[in-house]
N, C-alpha and C positions, 0 to 999 in steps of 0.2 A: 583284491576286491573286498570291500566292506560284508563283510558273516552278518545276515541279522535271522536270527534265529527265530525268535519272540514276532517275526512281522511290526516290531513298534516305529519301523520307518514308514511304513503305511497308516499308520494312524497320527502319529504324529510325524509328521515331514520336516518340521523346524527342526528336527535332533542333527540332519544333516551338515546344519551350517555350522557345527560345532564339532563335529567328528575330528576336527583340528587335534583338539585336546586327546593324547594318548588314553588317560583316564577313561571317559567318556565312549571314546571305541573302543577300549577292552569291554566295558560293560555292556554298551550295546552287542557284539560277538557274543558277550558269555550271554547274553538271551533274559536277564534277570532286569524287569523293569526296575522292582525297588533297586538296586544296585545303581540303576541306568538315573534313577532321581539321584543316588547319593553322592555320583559323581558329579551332576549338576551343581550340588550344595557344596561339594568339595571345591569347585570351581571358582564357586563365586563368594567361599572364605578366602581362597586363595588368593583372588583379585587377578586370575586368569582370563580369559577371553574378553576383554574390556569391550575390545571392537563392537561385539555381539552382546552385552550386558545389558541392552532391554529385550531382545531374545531370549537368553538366559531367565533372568528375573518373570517374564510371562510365562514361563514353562514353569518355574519353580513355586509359582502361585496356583498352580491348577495341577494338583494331585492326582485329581481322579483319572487325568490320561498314564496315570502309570498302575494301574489299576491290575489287580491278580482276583480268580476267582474263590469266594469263602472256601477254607475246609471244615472237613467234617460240617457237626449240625451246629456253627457258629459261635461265636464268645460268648461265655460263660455269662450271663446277668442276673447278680442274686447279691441281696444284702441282706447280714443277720445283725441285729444291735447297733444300723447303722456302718458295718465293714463288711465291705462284698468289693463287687465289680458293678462298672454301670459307664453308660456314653456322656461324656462331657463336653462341652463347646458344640460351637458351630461355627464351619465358614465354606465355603464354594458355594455358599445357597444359589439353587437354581428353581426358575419359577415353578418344576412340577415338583415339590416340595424337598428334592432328592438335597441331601448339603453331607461335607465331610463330617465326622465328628472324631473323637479320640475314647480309645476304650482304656479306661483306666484302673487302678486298684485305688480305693476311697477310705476312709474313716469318715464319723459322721455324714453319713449320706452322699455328702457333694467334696468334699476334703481331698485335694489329689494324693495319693504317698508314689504310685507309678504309671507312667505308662507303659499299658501293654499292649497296642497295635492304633491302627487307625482304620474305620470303615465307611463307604458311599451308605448312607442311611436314608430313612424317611418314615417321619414319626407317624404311628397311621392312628394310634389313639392313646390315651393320657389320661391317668388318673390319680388319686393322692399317692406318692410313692409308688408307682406304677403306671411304666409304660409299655405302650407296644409297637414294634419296628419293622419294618421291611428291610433286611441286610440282603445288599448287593453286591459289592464286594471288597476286598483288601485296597487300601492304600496304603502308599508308604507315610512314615511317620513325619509331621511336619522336623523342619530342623530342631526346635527349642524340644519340644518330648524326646526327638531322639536322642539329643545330649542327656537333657534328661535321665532316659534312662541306662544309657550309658556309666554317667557319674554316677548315679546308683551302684551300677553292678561296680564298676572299678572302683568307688569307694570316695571318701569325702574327700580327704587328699586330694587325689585327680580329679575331685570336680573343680576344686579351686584352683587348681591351675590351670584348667583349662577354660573357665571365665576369665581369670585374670587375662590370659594370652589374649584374648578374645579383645577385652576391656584394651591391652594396650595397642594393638594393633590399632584397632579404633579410632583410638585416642592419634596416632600420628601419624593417618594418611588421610588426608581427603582430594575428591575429586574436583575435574574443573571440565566444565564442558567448553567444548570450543567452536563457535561458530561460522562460517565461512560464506560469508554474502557474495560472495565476487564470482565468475563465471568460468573459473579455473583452479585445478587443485592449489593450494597452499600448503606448502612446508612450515612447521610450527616447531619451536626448540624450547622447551621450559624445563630450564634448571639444565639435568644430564636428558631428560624425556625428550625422545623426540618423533615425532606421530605427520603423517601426510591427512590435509582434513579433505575431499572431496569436492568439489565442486558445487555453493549453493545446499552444503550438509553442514553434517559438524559429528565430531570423534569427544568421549571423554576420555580425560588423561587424570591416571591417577597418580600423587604427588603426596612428598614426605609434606606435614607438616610443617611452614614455614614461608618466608622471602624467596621467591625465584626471580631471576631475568627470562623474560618473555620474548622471542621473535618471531615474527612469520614472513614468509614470503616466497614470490614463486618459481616454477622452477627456471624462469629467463633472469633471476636475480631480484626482481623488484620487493623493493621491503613492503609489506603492506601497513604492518603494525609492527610495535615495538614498545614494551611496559613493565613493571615491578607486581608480580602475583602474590599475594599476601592465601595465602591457601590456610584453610584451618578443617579442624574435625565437627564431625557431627554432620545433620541433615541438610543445615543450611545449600542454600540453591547458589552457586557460584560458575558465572558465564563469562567466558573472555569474547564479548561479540568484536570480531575486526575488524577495525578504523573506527565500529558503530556503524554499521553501512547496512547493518541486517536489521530490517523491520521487523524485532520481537515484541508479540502483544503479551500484554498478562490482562486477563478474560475474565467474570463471574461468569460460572456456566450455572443456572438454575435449573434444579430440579422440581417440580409439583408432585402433589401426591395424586392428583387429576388423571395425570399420567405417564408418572413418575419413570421420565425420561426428562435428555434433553428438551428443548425444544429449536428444532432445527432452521424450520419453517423459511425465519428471517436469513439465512446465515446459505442458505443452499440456492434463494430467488427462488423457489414453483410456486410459492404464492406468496401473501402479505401473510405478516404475522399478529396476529391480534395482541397483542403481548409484545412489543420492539423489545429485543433482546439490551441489555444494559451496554453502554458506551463502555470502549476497554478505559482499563483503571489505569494501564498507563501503556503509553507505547516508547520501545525503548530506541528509536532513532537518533544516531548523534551518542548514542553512552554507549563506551566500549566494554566498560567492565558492568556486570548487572549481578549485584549481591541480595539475597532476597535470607529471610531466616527461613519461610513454611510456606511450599505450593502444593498444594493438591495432586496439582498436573503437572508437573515440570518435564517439559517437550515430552511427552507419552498422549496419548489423545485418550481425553474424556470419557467417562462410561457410559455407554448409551441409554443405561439403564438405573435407575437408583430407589433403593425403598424408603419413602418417606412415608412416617410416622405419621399419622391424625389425617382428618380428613381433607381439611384445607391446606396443610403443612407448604412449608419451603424449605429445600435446603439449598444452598448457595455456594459451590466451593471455587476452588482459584484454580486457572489453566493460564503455564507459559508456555510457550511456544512461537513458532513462525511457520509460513507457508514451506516445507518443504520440495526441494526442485524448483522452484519458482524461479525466473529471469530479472536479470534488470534489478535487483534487490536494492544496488545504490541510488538509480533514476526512483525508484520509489519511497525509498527514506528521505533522496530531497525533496522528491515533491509534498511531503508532507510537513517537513520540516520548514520550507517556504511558504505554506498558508501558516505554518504559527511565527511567523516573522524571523524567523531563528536560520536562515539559507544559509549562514555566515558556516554554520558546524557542519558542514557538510561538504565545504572546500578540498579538505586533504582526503576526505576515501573518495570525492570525484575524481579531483587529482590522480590519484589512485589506480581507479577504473578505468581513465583515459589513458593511462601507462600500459594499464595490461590491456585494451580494445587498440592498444597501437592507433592511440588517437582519432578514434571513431570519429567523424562531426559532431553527432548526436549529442555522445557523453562528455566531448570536448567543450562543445557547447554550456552545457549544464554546469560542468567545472569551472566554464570562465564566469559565469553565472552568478557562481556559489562565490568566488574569488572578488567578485565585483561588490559586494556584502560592503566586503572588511577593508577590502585595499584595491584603488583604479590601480594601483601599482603594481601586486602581485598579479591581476588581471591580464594586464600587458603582456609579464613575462610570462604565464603561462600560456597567453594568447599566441604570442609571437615563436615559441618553442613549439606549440600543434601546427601550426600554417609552415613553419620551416621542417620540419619532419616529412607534412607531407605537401609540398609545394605545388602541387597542382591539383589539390583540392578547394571548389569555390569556397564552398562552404566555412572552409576554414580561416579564408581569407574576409569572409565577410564577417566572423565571431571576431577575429585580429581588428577588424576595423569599428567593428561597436566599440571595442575593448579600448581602442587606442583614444578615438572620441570620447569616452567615461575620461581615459585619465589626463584629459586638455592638451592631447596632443595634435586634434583636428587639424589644423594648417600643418603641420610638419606630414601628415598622412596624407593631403590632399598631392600636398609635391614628391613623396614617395612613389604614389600610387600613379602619378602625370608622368613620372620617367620610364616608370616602367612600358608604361603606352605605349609613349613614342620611342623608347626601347624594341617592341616589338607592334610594331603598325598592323602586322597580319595577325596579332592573336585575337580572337574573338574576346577571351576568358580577360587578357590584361583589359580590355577597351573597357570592357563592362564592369571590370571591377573598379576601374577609375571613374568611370560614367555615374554609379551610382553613388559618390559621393557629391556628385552635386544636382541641386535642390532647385526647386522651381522652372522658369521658363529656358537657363543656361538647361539644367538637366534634361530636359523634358527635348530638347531640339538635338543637344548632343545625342542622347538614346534614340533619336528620330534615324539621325544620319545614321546610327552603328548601326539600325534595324535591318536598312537599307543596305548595307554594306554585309553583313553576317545575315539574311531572313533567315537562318537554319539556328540560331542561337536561342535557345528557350528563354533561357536566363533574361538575355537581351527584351525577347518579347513579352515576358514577363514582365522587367523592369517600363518598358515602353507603357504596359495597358494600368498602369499602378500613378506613373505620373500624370496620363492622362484623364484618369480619374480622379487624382485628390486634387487636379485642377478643376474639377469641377467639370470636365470638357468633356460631356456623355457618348456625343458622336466619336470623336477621338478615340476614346477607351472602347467604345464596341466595333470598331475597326482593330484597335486592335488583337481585341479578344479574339473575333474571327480569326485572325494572323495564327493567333497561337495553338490556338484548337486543333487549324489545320496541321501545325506541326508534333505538339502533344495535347490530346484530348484529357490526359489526368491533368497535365499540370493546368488544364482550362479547366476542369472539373472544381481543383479547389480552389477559384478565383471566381462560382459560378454565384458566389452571395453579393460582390461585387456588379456582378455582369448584370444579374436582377436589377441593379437598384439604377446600373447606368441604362438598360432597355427601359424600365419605367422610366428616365430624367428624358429622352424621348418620345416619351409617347408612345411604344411598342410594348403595350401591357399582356398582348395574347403574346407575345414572343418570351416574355416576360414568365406569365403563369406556365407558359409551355415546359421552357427551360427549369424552373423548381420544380414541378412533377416529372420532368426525364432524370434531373440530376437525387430526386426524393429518390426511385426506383433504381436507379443504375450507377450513383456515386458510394463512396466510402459511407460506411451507416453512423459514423460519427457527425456526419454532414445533414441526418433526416431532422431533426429538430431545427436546425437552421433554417434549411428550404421549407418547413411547414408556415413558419413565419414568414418567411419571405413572400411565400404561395398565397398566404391569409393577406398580408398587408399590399401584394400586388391585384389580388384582387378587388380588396376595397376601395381604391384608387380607381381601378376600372370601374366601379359600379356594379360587379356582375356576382353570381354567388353559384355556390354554397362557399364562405372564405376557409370554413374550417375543416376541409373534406382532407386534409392531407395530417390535419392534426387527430382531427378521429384517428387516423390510421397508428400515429404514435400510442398515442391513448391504448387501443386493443393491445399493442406490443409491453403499454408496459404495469400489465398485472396489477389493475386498481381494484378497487373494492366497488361493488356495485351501488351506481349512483356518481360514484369521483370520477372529477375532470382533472386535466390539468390545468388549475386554474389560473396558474401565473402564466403561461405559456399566451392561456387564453387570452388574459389580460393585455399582455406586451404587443398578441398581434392584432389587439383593437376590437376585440371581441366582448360582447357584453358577459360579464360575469355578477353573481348574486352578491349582496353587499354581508352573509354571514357567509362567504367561502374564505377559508383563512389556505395560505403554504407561505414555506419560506419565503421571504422578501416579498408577497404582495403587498403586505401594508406599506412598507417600502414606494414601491412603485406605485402605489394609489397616494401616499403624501407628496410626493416630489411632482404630480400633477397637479396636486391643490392649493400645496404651501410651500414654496420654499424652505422658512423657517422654520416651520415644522420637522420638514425632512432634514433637515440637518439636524435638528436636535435628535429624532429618532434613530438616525445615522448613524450617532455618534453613541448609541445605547445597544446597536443590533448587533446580532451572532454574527460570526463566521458565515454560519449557513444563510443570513439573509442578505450578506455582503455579497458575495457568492454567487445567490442564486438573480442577482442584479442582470437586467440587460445591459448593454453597451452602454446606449445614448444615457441611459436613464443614471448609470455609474458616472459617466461624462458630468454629468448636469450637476452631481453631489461632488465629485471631485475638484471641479472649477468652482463652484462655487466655496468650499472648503478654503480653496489654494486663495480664493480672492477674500476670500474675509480673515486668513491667518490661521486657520482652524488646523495647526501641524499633525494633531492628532487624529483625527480623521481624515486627511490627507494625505498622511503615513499608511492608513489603515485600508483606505479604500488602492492605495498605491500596491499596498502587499496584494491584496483579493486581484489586481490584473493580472503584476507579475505572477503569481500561482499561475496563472491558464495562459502567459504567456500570450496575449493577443493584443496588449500595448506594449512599447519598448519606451526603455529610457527617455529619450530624444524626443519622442512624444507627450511625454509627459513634463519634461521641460519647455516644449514650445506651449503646450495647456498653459500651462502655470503661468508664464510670460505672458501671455495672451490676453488672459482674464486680469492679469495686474498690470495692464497697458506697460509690459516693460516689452513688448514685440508689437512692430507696426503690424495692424491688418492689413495683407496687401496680397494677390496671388501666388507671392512664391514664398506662403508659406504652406509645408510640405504636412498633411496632417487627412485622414480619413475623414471624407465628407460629412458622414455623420457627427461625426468628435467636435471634426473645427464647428459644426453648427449647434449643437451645447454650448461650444465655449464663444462662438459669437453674443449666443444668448445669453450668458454671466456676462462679458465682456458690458452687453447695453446695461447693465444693471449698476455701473458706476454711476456715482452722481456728476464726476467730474465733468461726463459730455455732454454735451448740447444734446437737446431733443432731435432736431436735426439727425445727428450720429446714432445717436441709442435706435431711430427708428430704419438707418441704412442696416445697420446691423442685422437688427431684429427681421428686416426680410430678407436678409441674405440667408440666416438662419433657416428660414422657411423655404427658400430657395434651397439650398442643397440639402434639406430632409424630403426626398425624392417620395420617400413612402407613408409620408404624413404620418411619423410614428411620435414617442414620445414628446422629443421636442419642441414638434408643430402642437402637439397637444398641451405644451407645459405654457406656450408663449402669452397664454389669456392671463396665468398664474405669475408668471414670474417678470413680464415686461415692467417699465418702471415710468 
């Protein structure tokens, strides 16, 4: 059992995760704090406890916990002709004025020739050549005094060799940290070093100076990474993040002299912050290796505290780091990495991730996603190796058939997926998985029949209330919604934005409002923004009010400043808003109801954030029209902002595009969200090529299947031709 003699495992409790080090526990047994610091120091010249070296290092920065009481009446402070004793430096400063200093021997007043001790000080008064102190008590010597006075007493000789060792050590070992994004330990091998990094952590490994080969991977065999480490000395900041799959920010953290701390505010959500913290300087998703020369903060967490100078002052310094413990690390570097258009870098650590989740749907999804970028080819095969792995998951058979459609192998999957069928008549799971490759009135009757034949099949009923919808066929779709509810009320839950707009396309507007304030209150909270809109624009249809009673309730939820609305919200769901309320993407959505040409040109000018913060219809209306006037760059741009949120798919945005450029007949069995095709009906009349005739069937179809008289209906005065 551990001897502590001194009690210093009570006061400081970190000393335990170090007790490893034989050093370290003798010292602690022998009862002598300064000893118990000098084996710390000894440690970490050593380049022992690596594991533990920001432990280590916060211990070795805060003296005063190895603290001994003064003897006798204190150190001698006297100077004659400028040669005495007297305290020099300062560092632990804490706010009640207490900081360490060093008691030294001087020449001219301040001149050091020795150190002789170190003590918790606080200056209580000051005056020319004289001061006065409150001493509390002994610390030990920082490292540089104690060598110090070491080489002193041993003599000039051994001082210099014992820089030099110092100097060359230095010189030929630097460290690397190593990050591990992925949801299970990894085995990492550089050079002869070989270290296990944690799961969603990271270990540094320290390394001679020089070229290593790099591997990691886990312990089922899977390689994660694999690279050439160029390691050197000095302070520089050197990260092997692996694949690039860890979402590392580098951060200004500002400090004021106001109240010279962080400012948290923004960064924790309790309230807004009057002050937006600065956008990170760089986020390192997609780069595996991250070389920096000078951070501040490198993965250690910022000071909560800092004294700046002057009254208005700033200081600003650099924090890298990553969310530690954090899930999902690779699903969130794509997702970031797909609004900067860049999805393509992000294939191989999906890849990756879907190897070690034993091909999840989710992440398998995402990977064929990322694959789909660069190559319908690699798509395929990775499609086609997740769905055979795990062969009776839908899911995965439905990513295999996006995947195979991307890469024009449509007809050859239509007849794959027909054998299997009638391969097996009694499966639910083949019917359906065949069922849904086909489109319009074939599809829509065969799902009929299967419904008929499996009612117990969600999928099936799911697939049923979906074509009965984008047919336009209201009654259809809310017979079938009913169907499905009955059998699962979630998976009717997230089809309840649908279900609003086909009860509105009949006339059952109370069934309608009912339904987005059941599903506001009792569906998934990702879902309340949707149904508040839904709620607002079902009601204006009815004629009845208050519309915005559901989006007050967002509004309370989401911590505005008193006075703020959300204005675009309000906007989208047909509510009056002030013509000086500015957010992201309103002017957006207020151009695209007055000008066309306009809104394209601003379109093609706007953020991320105003791309983004687009409604559906209203993004519909800028992308068709984009695709129909040639505008590849902002139809690239507005293409990426869906893919990001994932709520259009390929397919759809190829029959848009076709659509609006008369290269697709308009006719019922085209497969496409009511809303969307009535955008793109609306570009579609805007050719000159048609008769008036044509442009004006259109233009009320358009109106015809915007059930909630939302953008659209609103854009049709502006944009008809």
């Amino acid at each position: 059992m551990l001897q502590d003699p001194s009690g210093i495992l009570q006061r400081v409790p970190e000393l335990e995760t170090l007790t490893g080090d034989p050093a370290i526990r003798d010292a602690i047994e022998g009862g002598d704090s300064f000893k118990i610091y000098r084996a710390l120091v000894w440690a970490r010249l050593r380049g022992r406890l690596t594991a533990q070296r920001e432990t280590l290092l916060a211990l070795l920065r805060r003296r005063r916990l190895f603290a001994k009481p003064v003897k006798g009446g204190g150190p001698w402070l006297s100077r004659i002709n400028g040669f005495g004793a007297t305290f020099l430096g300062k560092s632990e400063l804490d706010p009640d004025g207490t900081h360490v200093t060093t008691h030294a021997l001087v020449i001219f007043f301040v001149v050091p020739l020795l150190p002789l001790g170190a003590y918790l000080v606080r200056k209580e008064s000051s005056e020319i050549l004289r001061s006065s102190w409150s001493i509390f008590a002994r610390v030990p010597l920082g490292p540089v005094s104690w060598v110090w006075r070491r080489l002193v007493a041993l003599g000039a000789a051994a001082g210099v060799l014992l820089v030099a060792a110092a100097a060359v050590h230095s010189a030929r070992y630097g460290d690397v940290r190593v990050l591990n994004p992925f949801d299970v330990p990894v085995s990492v091998t550089v050079g002869e070093r070989a270290d296990t990094v944690p799961a969603a952590s990271d270990v540094v490994v320290g390394l001679p100076v020089g070229k290593h080969r790099a591997r990691a991977v886990t312990a089922g065999g899977i390689e994660v990474d694999a690279l050439d480490l160029d390691v050197t000395s000095g302070k520089r900041v050197l990260a092997w993040n692996l694949g690039g799959a860890m979402p590392v920010l580098l951060l200004d953290i500002v400090y004021s002299s106001a109240l010279a701390s962080v400012a948290k505010s923004s960064r924790d959500g309790s309230k807004p912050a009057d002050d937006p913290e600065p956008p990170p300087r760089a986020i390192y998703c997609g780069q595996r290796l991250i070389q920096l020369l000078s951070v501040d903060y490198a993965f250690r967490p910022p000071d909560e505290k800092l004294g700046v100078k002057g009254g208005s002052g700033r200081v600003v310094k650099t924090y890298l780091g990553y969310e530690k413990g954090a899930k999902d690390n690779p699903r969130r570097c794509f997702s970031y990495l797909m609004q900067k258009g860049r999805e393509a870098e992000a294939a191989g650590f999906l890849e990756t991730a879907a190897r070690i989740a034993r091909w999840d749907p989710e992440i398998s999804r995402a990977a064929v996603h990322a694959r789909l970028a660069s190559s319908a080819a690699q798509a395929l095969r990775l499609a086609k190796e997740a769905r055979d792995a795990r062969p009776n998951e839908i899911e995965l058979h439905r990513t295999y058939q996006i995947a195979a459609e991307r890469a024009g192998a449509g007809s050859e999957l239509v007849e794959e997926y027909r054998k299997r069928a009638e391969a097996e008549p009694g499966s639910a799971d083949g019917q359906y998985l065949y069922a849904r490759l086909l489109h319009g009135t074939r599809g829509r009757a065969l799902v009929d029949e299967l419904t008929a034949r499996f009612p117990d099949h969600v999928y099936l009923l799911r697939s049923s209330f979906y074509l009965h919808f984008r047919a336009g066929d209201w009654r259809g779709a809310h017979a079938a919604w009913a169907k499905l509810r009955a059998k699962s009320a979630e998976a009717a839950a997230e089809l309840a934005d649908e279900e609003i707009r086909a009860l509105v396309g009949i006339g059952k507007y109370a069934e309608a409002i009912k339904l987005a304030g059941a599903t506001f209150n009792q569906g998934p909270v990702w879902m309340r923004t949707t149904m508040a809109y839904g709620f607002a624009r079902a009601v204006l249809v009815a004629g009845v009010s208050p519309a915005d009673a559901l989006i007050v309730r967002v509004e309370a939820d989401s911590h505005l400043r008193p006075g703020e609305k959300l204005w675009l919200l309000r906007h989208q769901s047909g509510l009056k808003v002030p013509k000086e309320a500015t957010a992201p993407g309103l002017a957006l959505e207020r151009a695209a109801l007055e000008d066309p040409a306009a809104a394209v040109r601003l379109a093609g000018l706007a953020s991320e954030a105003d791309i983004g913060a687009l409604g559906h219809a209203t993004w519909a209306l800028l992308y068709c029209e984009a695709a129909r006037l040639g505008n590849a760059g902002l139809e690239k741009s507005l293409a990426r902002s869906a893919g990001a949120t994932a709520w259009v798919g390929w397919g759809e945005l190829e029959r848009l595009r076709k659509l609006v450029r008369l290269e697709l007949a308009d006719s019922p069995e085209v497969d496409l969200d009511p809303e969307l095709l009535a955008a793109a009906l609306l570009v579609r009349s805007r050719n000159q090529s048609l008769t008036a005739v044509q442009r004006k069937a259109l233009v009320d179809e358009a109106r015809h299947l915007d059930v909630l008289h939302g953008p659209v209906t609103n854009a049709i005065p502006a944009w008809k031709i």
